[in-house]
C-alpha positions in Angstrom: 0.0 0.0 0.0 1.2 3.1 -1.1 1.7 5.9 1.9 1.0 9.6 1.8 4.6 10.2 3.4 6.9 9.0 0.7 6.6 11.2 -2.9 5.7 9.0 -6.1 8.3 7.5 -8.4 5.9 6.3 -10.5 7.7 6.2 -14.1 4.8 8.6 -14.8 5.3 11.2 -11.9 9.0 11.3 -13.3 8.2 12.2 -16.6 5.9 14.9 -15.1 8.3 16.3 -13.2 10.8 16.7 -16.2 7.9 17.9 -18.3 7.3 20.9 -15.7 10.8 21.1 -15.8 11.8 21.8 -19.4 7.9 23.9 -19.4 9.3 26.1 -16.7 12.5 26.6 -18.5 11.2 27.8 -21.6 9.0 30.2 -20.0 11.9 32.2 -18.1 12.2 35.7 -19.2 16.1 37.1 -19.5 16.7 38.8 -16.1 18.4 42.3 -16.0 20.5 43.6 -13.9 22.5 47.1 -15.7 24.4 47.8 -12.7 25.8 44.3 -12.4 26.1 43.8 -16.1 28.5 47.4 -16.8 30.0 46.8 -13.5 31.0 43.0 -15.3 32.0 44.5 -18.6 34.3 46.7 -16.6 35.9 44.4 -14.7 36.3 42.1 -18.1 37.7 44.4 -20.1 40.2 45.3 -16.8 41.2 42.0 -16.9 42.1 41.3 -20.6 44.4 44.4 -20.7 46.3 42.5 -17.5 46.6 39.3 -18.8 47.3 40.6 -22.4 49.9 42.9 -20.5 51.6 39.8 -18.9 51.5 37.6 -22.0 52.9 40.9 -24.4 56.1 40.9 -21.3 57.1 37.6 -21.9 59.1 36.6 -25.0 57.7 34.6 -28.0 59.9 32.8 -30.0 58.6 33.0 -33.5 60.6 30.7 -35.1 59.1 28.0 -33.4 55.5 28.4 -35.4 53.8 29.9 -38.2 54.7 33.7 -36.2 58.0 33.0 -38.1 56.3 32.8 -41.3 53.8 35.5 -40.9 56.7 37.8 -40.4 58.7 36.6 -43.5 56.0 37.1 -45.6 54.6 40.5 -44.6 58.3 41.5 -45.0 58.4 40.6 -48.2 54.8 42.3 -49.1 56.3 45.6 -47.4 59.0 45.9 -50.1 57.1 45.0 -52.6 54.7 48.0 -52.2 52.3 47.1 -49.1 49.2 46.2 -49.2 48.0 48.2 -52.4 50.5 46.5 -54.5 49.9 43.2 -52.3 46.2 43.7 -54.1 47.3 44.3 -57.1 49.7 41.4 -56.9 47.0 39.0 -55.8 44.1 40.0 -58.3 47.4 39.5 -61.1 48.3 35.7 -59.9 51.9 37.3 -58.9 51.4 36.5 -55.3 53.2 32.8 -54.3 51.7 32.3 -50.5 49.3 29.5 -51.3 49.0 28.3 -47.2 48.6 31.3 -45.2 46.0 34.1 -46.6 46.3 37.8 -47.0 44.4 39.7 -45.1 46.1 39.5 -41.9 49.8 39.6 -43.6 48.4 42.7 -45.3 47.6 44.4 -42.1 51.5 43.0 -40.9 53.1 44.7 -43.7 52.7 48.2 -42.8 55.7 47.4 -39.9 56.1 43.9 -40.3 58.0 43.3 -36.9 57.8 40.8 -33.8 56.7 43.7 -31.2 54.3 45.6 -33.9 52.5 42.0 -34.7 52.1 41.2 -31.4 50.9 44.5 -30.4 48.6 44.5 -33.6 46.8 41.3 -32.7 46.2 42.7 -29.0 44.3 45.9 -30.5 42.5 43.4 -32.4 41.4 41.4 -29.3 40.8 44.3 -27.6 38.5 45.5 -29.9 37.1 41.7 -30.6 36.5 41.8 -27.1 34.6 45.5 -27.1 32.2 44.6 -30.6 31.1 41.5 -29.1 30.1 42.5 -26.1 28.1 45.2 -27.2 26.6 43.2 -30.1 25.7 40.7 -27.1 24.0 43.4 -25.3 21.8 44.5 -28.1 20.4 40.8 -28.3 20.3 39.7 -25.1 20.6 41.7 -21.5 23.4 43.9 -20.2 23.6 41.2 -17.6 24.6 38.5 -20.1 26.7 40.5 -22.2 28.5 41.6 -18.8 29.3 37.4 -18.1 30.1 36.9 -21.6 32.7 40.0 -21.2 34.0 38.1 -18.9 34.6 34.8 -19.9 35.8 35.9 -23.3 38.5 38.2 -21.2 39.7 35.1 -19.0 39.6 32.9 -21.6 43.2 31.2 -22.6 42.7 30.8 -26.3 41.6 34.3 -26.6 44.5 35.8 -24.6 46.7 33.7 -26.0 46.3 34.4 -29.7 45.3 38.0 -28.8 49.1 38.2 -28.3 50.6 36.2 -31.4 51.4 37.0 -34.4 49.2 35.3 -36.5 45.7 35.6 -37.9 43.3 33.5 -35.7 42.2 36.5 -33.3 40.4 37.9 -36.5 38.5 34.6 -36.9 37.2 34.8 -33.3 35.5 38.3 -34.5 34.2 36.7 -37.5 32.8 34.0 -36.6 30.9 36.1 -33.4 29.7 38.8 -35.4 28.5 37.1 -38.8 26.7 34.6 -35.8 25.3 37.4 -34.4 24.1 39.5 -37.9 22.7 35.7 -38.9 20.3 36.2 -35.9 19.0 39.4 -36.3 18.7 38.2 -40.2 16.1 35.4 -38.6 14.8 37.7 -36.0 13.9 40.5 -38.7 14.4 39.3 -42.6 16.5 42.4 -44.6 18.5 42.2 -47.7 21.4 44.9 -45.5 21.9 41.4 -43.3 22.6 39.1 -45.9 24.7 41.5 -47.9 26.8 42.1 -43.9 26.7 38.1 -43.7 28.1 37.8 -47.5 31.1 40.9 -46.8 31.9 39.3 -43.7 32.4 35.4 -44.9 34.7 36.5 -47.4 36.8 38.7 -45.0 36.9 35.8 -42.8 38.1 33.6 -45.9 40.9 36.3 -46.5 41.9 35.9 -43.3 42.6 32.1 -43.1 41.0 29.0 -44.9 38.3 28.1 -42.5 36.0 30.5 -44.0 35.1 27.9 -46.5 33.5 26.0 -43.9 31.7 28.8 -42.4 30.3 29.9 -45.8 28.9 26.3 -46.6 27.2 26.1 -43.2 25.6 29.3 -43.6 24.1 28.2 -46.8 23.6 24.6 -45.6 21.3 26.9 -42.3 19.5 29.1 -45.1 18.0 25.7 -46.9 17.2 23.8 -43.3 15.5 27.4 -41.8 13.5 26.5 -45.1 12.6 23.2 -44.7 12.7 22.8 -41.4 9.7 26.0 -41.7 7.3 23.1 -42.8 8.2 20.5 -40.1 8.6 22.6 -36.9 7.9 25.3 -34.6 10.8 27.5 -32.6 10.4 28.2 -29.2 11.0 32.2 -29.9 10.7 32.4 -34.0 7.9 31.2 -35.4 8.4 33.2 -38.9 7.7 31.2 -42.1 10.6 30.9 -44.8 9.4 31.1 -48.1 11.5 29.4 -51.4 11.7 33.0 -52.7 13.3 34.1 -49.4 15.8 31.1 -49.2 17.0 31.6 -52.6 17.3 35.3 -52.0 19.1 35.1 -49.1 21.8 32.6 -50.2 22.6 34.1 -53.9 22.9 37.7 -52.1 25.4 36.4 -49.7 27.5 33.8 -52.1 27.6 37.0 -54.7 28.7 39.1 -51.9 31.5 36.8 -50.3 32.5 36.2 -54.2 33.1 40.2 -54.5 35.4 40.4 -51.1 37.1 37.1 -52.0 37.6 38.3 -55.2 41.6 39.3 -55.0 42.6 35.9 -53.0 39.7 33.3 -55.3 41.3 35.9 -58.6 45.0 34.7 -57.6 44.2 30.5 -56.6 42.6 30.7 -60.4 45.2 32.0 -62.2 48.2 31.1 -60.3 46.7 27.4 -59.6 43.9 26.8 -61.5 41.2 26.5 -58.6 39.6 29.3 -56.6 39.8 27.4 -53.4 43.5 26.2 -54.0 44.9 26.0 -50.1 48.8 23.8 -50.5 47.3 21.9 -47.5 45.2 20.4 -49.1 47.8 17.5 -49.9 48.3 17.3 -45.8 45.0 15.2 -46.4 46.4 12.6 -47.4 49.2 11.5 -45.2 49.6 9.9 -42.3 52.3 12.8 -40.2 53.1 16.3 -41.3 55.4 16.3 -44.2 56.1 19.5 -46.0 52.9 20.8 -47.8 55.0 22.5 -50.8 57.1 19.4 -51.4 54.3 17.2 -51.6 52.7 19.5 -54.2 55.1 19.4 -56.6 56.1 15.5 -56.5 52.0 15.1 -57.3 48.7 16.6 -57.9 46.2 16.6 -55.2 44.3 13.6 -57.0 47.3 11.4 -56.9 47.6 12.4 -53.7 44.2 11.2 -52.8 44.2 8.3 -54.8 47.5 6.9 -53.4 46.3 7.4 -50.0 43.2 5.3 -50.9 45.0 2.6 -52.2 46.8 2.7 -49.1 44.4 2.6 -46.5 41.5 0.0 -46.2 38.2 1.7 -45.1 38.9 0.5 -41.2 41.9 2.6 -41.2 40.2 5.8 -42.4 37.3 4.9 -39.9 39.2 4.6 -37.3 41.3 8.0 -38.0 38.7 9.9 -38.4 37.0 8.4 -35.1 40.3 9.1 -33.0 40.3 12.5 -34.3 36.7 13.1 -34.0 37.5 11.9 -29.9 40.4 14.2 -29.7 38.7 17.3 -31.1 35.8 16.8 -28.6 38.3 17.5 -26.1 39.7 20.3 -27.7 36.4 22.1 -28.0 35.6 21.8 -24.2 39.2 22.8 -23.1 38.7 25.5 -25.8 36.2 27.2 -23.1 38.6 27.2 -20.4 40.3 30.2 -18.5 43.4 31.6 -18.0 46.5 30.4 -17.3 45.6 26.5 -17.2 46.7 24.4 -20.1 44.5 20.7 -20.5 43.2 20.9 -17.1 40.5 23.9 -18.7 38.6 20.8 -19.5 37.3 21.2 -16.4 36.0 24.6 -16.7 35.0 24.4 -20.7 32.6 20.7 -19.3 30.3 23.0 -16.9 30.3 26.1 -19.8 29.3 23.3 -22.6 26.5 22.4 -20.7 24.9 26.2 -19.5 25.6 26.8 -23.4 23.4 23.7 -24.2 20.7 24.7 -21.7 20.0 27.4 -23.7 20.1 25.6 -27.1 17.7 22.7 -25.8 15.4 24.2 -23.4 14.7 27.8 -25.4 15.8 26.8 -29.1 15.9 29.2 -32.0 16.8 28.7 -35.7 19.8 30.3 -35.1 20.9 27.5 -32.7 21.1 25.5 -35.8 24.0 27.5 -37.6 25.8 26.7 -34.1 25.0 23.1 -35.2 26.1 22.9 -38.5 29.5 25.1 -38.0 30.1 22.9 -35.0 29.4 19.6 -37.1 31.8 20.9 -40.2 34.8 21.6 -38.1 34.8 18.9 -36.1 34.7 16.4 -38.6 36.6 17.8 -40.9 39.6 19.1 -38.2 39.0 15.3 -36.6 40.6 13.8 -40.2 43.3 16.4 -39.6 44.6 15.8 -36.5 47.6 13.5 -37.5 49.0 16.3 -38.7 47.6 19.2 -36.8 45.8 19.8 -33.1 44.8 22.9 -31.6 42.4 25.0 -31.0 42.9 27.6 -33.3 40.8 25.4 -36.1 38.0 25.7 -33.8 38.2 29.3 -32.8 35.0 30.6 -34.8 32.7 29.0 -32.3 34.4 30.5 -29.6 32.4 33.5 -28.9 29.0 31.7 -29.8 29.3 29.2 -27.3 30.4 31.1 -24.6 27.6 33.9 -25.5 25.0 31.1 -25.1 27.2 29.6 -21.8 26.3 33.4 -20.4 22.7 33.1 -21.6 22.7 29.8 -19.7 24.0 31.5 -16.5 21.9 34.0 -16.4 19.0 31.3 -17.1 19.8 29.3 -14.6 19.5 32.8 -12.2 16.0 32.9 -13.2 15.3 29.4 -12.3 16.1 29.5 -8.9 14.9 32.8 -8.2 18.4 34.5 -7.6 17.9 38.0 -7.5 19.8 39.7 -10.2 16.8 41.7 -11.8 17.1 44.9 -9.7 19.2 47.4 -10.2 
């Protein structure tokens, strides 16, 4: 006989009590707090100009990475003319730097030295930093920009390549602000968001080659928001997607990133006969790094391929691309992680993955599926890479989406169990 005293765990009372769970969840509200939040910003911004500070003190050895390289090569565009004759070189085929791309080595050129770089790519953090909180705050609450602030200024990854010479700081901004412009896009439909969205893919695929990926799963989003219009209902958006709209959307932002892509896609054609021409391409097909340049002019990229697949039965490539697939997992969590730890961020990045998912799952919005798709791309593609290459600076577009939503998951959780953070 069943007592009064003791709570039911019936199977049934369970799956009511997660029912009122996830029903209360998605009918919190964003709580506010403006004191709290500028007082946060502050204190964020504070503490990336310390810990950019102590990193800028201590000395980087560039020969030991692509810093080196970087250097060599904005040296060489300085004499040359700078960056209007390092267009003109590109949009002529003249320009031979087939692995790293020009943007960034442009904005090296104008004093292409150690200090200058380093102190180049901490402006651009800094001022990553400043856009994407404010951007944040226009979309969310001064509360949850304020926490985002912060874990974007404590973050390792961020400080850390806010103070290198090399290009990935720019692809933290990109990836953040074309994330953010493809949510107003959702939120409010305007041609000015896919031609921002178009501009900004293709500076993002001047600056390094992982803007290929970013433009197909922007595309890839435009057709699911589509279908996925006929199928399902957001939590927040429930605006229908017409064909017309779709197709819209997706030639004006491919004609777009075509026209700012134009010098480096101009050069890969003429120089190498394809617009996406990256030398590491041949890095695909080996087993350990070998050098990129060497390999691609012993064979073409198809004999490349083809030699690997003779090579390799299906069970090897399965079970490479499943170890790498394992290892990048644990990139992308210790990828979240603060300032000054090294692989025990993990730790930190596990409990910011899941506030970040709290948000996706419990108050879901088409743009949570971009965040999907980008996520999916990278990993798998960066998983068949790892033989050759680990880090986290493959990953580095997702950076400030996740922790955004890891902020939006704090600050739901706030609302949840009634702490107060809404005065003020």
């Amino acid at each position: 006989m069943k007592t009064h005293l003791s709570p039911d765990r019936s199977p049934n009372s369970r799956t009511s009590l997660v029912s009122q769970l996830i029903t209360r969840l998605r009918e919190i509200k964003p709580v506010e707090n403006r004191r709290a939040g500028w007082t946060l910003i502050a204190i964020g911004v504070l503490i990336f100009i310390i810990l950019c500070g102590r990193l800028l003190s201590i000395y980087d050895d560039p020969s030991d990475d692509d810093q080196l390289a970087f250097l060599n090569t904005a040296s060489e565009v300085h004499d040359a003319g700078g960056i209007s004759q390092l267009i003109r070189d590109l949009y002529e085929g003249r320009f031979t730097e087939a692995n790293r791309h020009p943007l960034y080595i442009g904005l090296l050129s104008i004093y292409p030295t150690l200090e200058f770089g380093r102190g180049l790519s901490a402006m651009l953090g800094l001022s990553t930093l400043g856009l994407l909180t404010w951007l944040t705050a226009r979309h969310t609450t001064l509360l949850t920009a304020g926490i985002f602030c912060v874990l974007l200024a404590i973050n390792m990854a961020f400080c850390q390549f806010s103070t290198r010479v090399v290009c990935d700081v720019l692809m933290i901004l990109w990836g953040g602000v074309i994330y953010d412009i493809a949510a107003r896009d959702v939120a409010s439909p305007r041609l000015k968001w896919s031609l921002l969205i178009g501009g900004l893919l293709g500076l993002a695929y001047l600056t390094k080659g992982t803007g290929v990926p970013l433009v197909v799963g922007v595309v890839l989003w435009n057709v699911l928001l589509y279908l996925g219009s006929h199928t399902t209902r957001f939590a927040q958006e429930k605006r229908d997607y017409t064909i017309g709209r779709t197709i819209q959307s997706i030639v004006f932002i491919l004609a777009v990133w075509l026209i700012v892509s134009s010098p480096l896609l101009s050069r890969n054609v003429k120089r190498y006969g394809s617009p996406l021409y990256n030398v590491n391409t041949w890095l695909l097909f080996v087993d350990e790094f070998e050098q990129p340049v060497e390999l691609s002019e012993r064979m073409t990229v198809g004999e490349a391929g083809r030699g690997y697949w003779k090579s390799h039965t299906i069970s090897d490539m399965v079970k490479r691309e499943m170890t790498g697939l394992a290892w990048e997992a644990f990139i992308l969590v210790r990828m979240l992680g603060p300032f000054p730890l090294d692989d025990s961020r993990v730790l930190f990045g596990v409990p910011l993955l899941i506030f970040g998912l709290a948000t996706v799952i419990y108050q879901p919005k088409p743009i949570h599926v971009l965040l999907v798709i980008w996520t999916c791309l990278l990993t798998v593609m960066f998983a068949w890479y790892i033989p050759i290459a680990a880090g986290e600076r493959f990953l580095l577009p997702l950076l400030a989406p996740l922790l955004a939503h890891a902020a939006e998951g704090l600050v739901l959780l706030s609302g949840y169990t009634g702490t107060k953070l809404s005065s003020g």
